[in-house]
N, C-alpha and C positions, 0 to 999 in steps of 0.2 A: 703469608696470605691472611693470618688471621689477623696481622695487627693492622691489613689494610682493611679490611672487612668492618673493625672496631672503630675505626677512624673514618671512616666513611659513616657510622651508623651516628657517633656525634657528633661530626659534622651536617649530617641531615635534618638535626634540630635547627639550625641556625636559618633555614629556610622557615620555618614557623615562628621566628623572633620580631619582635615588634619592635620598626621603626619610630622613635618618638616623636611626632611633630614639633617644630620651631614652637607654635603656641601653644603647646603643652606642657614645651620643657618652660617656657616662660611662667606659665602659671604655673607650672611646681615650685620654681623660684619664689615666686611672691605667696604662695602657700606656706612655705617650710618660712618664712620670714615672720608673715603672720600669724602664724602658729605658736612658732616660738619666740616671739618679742615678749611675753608676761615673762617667761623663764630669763629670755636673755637682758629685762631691764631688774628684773630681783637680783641676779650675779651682780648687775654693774652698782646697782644702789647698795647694796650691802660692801661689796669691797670698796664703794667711795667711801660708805659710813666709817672703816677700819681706817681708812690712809688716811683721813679729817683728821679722827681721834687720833693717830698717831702722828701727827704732824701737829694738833698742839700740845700734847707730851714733852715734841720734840722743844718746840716755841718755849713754855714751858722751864725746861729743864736746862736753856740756851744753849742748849747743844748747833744749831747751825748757827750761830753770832756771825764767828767768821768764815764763813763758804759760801761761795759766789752760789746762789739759789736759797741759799737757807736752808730750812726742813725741811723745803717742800724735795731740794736735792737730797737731802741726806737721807730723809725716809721712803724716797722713790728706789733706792737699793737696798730697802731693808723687807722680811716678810712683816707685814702687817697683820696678817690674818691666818686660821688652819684651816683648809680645805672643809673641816667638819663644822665652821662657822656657818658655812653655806648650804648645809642641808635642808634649810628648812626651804629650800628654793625651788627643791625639788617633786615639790609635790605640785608645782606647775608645768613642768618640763610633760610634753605630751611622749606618748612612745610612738612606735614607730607604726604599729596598728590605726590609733587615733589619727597619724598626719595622712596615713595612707587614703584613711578612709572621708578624711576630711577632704583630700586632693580629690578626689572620684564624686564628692558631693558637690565642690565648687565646678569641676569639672563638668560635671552632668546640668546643672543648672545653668552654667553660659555655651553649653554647647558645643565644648573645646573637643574634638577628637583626640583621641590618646597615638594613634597610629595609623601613619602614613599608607597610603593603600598599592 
């Protein structure tokens, strides 16, 4: 009896859960995109800057002479970079406060309802 009692009691939250609307979730989409495009074009430009560098190393050093792609194959299977190359990338990555709150703000100025009625 009791674990129907328990079960019934959070189950009854699920009645106060909020529906997301289609343009909601659409604008969260282009929110979390926009938000983080600074963070996610500093990853992509720093790991292009390592696999460059190491691909004229490779040029270089004629290490691809004979392999069908050259460096640019040969150092596409190798690590180029250490994860702690990319920290300093991180002081543009928003948290999860900032996109929340950023969402609610674009949200509130076009008007978007968050939940379906």
């Amino acid at each position: 009896m009791r674990i129907i009692l328990v079960l019934l009691f959070f189950l009854s939250f699920n009645s106060f859960a909020c529906e997301l609307t289609t343009e909601y979730k659409k604008l969260r989409a282009e929110v979390t995109k926009e938000i983080r495009s600074s963070y996610n074009s500093c990853l992509k430009s720093t790991k292009a800057y390592f696999f460059y560098k190491a691909v004229a190393k490779c040029e270089e050093e004629e290490r691809g002479k004979n392999i069908g792609g050259g460096c640019y194959h040969v150092v596409g299977y190798e690590v180029t970079h250490d994860e702690s190359e990319l920290n300093h990338c991180k002081i543009l990555k928003p948290t999860t406060a900032q996109s929340i709150e950023y969402l609610e703000q674009v949200a509130k100025n076009k008007k978007v309802e968050k939940c379906s009625k």
